[in-house]
N, C-alpha and C positions, 0 to 999 in steps of 0.2 A: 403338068401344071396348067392350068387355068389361062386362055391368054385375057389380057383386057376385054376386046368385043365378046368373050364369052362372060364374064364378070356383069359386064353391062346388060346383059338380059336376065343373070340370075336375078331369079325372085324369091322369096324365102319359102321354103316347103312347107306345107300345111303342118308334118309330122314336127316341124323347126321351133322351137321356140326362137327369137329374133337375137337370144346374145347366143346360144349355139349354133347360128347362122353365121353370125361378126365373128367368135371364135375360128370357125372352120376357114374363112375366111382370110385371117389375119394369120392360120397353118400355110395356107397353100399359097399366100401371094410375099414376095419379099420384101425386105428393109429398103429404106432407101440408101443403101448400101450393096442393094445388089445383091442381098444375102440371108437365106432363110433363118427366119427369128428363131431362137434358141427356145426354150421351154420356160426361164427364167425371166424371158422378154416378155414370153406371152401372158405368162400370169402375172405381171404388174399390171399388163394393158387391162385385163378383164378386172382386177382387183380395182382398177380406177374407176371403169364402168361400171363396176357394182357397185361402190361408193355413190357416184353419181346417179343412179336408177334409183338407191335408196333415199337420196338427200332431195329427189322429183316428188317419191312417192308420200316422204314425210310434208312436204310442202304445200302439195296440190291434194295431197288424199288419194290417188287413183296412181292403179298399175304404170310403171312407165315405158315407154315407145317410144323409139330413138324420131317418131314422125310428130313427136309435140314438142321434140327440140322448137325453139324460137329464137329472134336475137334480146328479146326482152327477159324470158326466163334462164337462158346462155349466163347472160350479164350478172345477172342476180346470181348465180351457180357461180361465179367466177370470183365476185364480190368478198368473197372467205378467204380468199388465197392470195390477197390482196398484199397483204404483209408478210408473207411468204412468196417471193420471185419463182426460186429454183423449183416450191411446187406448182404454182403458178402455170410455169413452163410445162412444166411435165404432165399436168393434167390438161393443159390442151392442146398438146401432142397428142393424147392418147382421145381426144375428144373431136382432133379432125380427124384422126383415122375412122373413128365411129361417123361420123360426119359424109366421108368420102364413103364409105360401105352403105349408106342409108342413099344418098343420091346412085349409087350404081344401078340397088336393087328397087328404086324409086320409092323409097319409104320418103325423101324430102326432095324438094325440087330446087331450092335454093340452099345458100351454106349461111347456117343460125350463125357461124363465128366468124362471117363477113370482116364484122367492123369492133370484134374483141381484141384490140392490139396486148402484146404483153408487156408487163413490166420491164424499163431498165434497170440492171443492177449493176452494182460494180462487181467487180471482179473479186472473192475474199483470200486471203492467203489461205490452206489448208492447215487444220487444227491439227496439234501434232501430244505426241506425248514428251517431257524431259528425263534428261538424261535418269533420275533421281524417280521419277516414274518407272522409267523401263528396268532399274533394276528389281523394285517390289515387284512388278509384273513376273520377272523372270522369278525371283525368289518364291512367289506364292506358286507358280508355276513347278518348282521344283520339290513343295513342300508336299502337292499334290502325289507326286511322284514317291515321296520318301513314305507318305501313307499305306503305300504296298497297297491298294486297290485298283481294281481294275478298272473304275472309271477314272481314278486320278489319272495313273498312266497315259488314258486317253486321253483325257482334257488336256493335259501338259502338251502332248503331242497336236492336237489339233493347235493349242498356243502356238509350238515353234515352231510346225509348217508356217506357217501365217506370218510370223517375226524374224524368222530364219531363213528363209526360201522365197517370201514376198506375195504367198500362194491366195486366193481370193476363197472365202467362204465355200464355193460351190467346187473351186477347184480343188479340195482342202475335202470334202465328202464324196464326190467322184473318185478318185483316185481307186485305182485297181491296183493289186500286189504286182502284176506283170508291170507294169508303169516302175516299178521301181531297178535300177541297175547299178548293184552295189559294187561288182565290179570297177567299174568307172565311177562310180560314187555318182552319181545321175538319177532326174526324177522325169520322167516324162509325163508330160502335163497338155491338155487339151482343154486351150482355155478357153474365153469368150472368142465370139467369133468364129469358131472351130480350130484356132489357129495354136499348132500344135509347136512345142519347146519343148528343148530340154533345158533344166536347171538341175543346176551342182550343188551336191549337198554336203554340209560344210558337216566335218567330225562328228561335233557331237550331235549332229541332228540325226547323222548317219546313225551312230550308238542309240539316241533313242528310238530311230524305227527297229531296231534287230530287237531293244528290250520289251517294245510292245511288241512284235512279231514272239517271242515267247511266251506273250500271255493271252493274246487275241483270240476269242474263241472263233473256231470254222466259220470263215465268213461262205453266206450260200451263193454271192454273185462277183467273188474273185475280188471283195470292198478292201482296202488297207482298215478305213474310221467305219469300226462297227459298234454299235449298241450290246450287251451284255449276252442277249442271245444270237447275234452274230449277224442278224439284219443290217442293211445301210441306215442309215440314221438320215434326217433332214435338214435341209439349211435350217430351218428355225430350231433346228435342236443344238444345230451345231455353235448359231448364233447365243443363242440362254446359255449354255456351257461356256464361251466367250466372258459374256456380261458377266458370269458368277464369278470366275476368277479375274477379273477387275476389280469387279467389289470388293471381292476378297483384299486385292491389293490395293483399297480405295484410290484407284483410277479412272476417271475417266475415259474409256475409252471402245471404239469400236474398233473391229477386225481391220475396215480399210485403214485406221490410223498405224497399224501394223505393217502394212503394203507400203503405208508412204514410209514409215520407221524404217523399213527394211532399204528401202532406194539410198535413203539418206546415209545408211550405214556402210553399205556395200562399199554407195561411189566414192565414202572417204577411208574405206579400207585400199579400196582399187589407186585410188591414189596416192596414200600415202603422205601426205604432208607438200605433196608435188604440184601446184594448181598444173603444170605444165599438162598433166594427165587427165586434165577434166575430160576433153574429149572424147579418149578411149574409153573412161569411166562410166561416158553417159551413152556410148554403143554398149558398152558389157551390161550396164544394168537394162539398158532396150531390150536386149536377146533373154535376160533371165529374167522380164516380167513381161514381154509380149509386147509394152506398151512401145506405143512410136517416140523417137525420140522430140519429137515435138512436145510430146505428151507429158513428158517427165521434165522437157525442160518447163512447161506451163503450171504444172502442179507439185512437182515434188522438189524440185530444185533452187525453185524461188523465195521467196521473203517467205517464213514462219509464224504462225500465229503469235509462237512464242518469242520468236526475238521480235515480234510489233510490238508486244508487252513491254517486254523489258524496255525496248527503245523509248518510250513515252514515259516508262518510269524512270530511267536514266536523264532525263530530261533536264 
């Protein structure tokens, strides 16, 4: 890897176009976490930068180059995301790193996002699904299955890894058949991060990987979720397969409402009616979703979108 003082001299190579330069770039230098960005990381960062090359080029008329950043035309770019925080954020995260990559390789000499402070926001409780949702979910889910087709079986299955297991989209299309140990009833999972778990798979989820493992056609790279000719399939595939069987169950909902659905289930399974066991309940769901316990006591554990509702209409 690349250290700093060599970074600092890179100049972009003639044969380079300048976002295949920031790409190679943003492969070989780390998060600040100390931790080389994943593949999923890195195509948000360039997917932002292309947004923003395009919303230059529709503006100004002409090609754009990370060295006509300004703080005047910055501001104006930022102006859109105004009433949006969380993207706000996230777009100019991904707009110093472009920022820090153009002064190394001396495309700008000063930083255009000096004096672009971000929005405060509050804090929002996580949007969840009700009880009376999760079961259409599951029912449309199962209807899928009763179809006898081989994309239903799939789709259900991509559903219950995700509602049953707590698994994230990516973690959920990754997955290799070795990953699986039925055995111990266990899914070995390499999540975000790199950071490797095992989770426990509950009956019936066990049952339905054996019933698609009897209909899956020869996967060519050892995949569990394959596509009809046995190819891996894509997170935006796997995501539109998601979104149809919601529809289906006219729900609102995405995969990560799933991830949260699943914490919330777990920990009042693991408990029992016992608050005594909150604690152990919120290590056990840490190990079977990777996340830190901080993390679920901040997001999953806390006030509900749903009971704010209620609470205001109770009122």
């Amino acid at each position: 890897m690349q250290t700093q003082s060599d970074l600092s001299t890179w100049k972009i190579a003639p044969s380079l176009h300048w976002m295949e330069a920031f790409a190679a770039w943003l492969h070989s230098t780390p998060s600040q976490k100390n931790r080389k960005r994943d593949i999923k990381t890195l195509e948000a960062y360039l997917s932002d930068v292309r947004q923003m090359s395009n919303w230059y080029q529709s503006r100004y008329g002409v090609e754009f180059d990370p060295s006509q950043m300004n703080s005047a035309n910055a501001q104006e770019f930022f102006q859109q995301f105004e009433n949006t925080p969380s993207t706000y954020r996230r777009k100019k995260a991904t707009a110093q790193l472009l920022v820090k990559w153009s002064r190394l390789v001396g495309a700008l000499g000063c930083d255009p996002l000096e004096w672009i402070a971000c929005p405060e926001m509050v804090e929002q409780a996580p949007r969840d699904v009700l009880p009376d949702e999760e079961r259409r979910l599951r029912d449309v889910a199962e209807s899928f299955e009763k179809d006898g087709t081989l994309i239903g079986f799939r789709d259900s299955l991509i559903f219950h890894l995700m509602l049953d297991a707590g698994l994230r989209v990516s973690e959920v299309i990754e997955m290799k058949l070795s990953d699986l140990d039925f055995d111990n009833e266990k899914i070995h999972v390499l999540g975000k991060g790199k950071k490797h778990r095992w989770v426990y798979m509950r009956k019936t989820l066990n049952q339905r990987i054996r019933n698609w493992l009897d209909r899956k056609p020869v996967s060519i790279n050892d995949t569990l979720i394959t596509s009809e000719s046995g190819s891996a399939i894509r997170r935006e595939e796997a995501y539109r397969r998601f979104v149809r069987l919601a529809d289906s169950a006219n729900v609102k909902a995405t995969p990560h409402y799933m991830r949260h659905q699943f914490v919330m289930n777990y920990m009042a399974a693991y408990m029992r009616g016992d608050p005594s066991h909150f604690a152990a309940a919120l290590t056990a769901a840490s190990q079977e979703t990777g996340d830190l316990e901080a993390v679920l006591l901040k997001y999953y554990t806390g006030p509900r979108e749903s009971d704010m509702r209620a609470a205001m209409d109770a009122m």
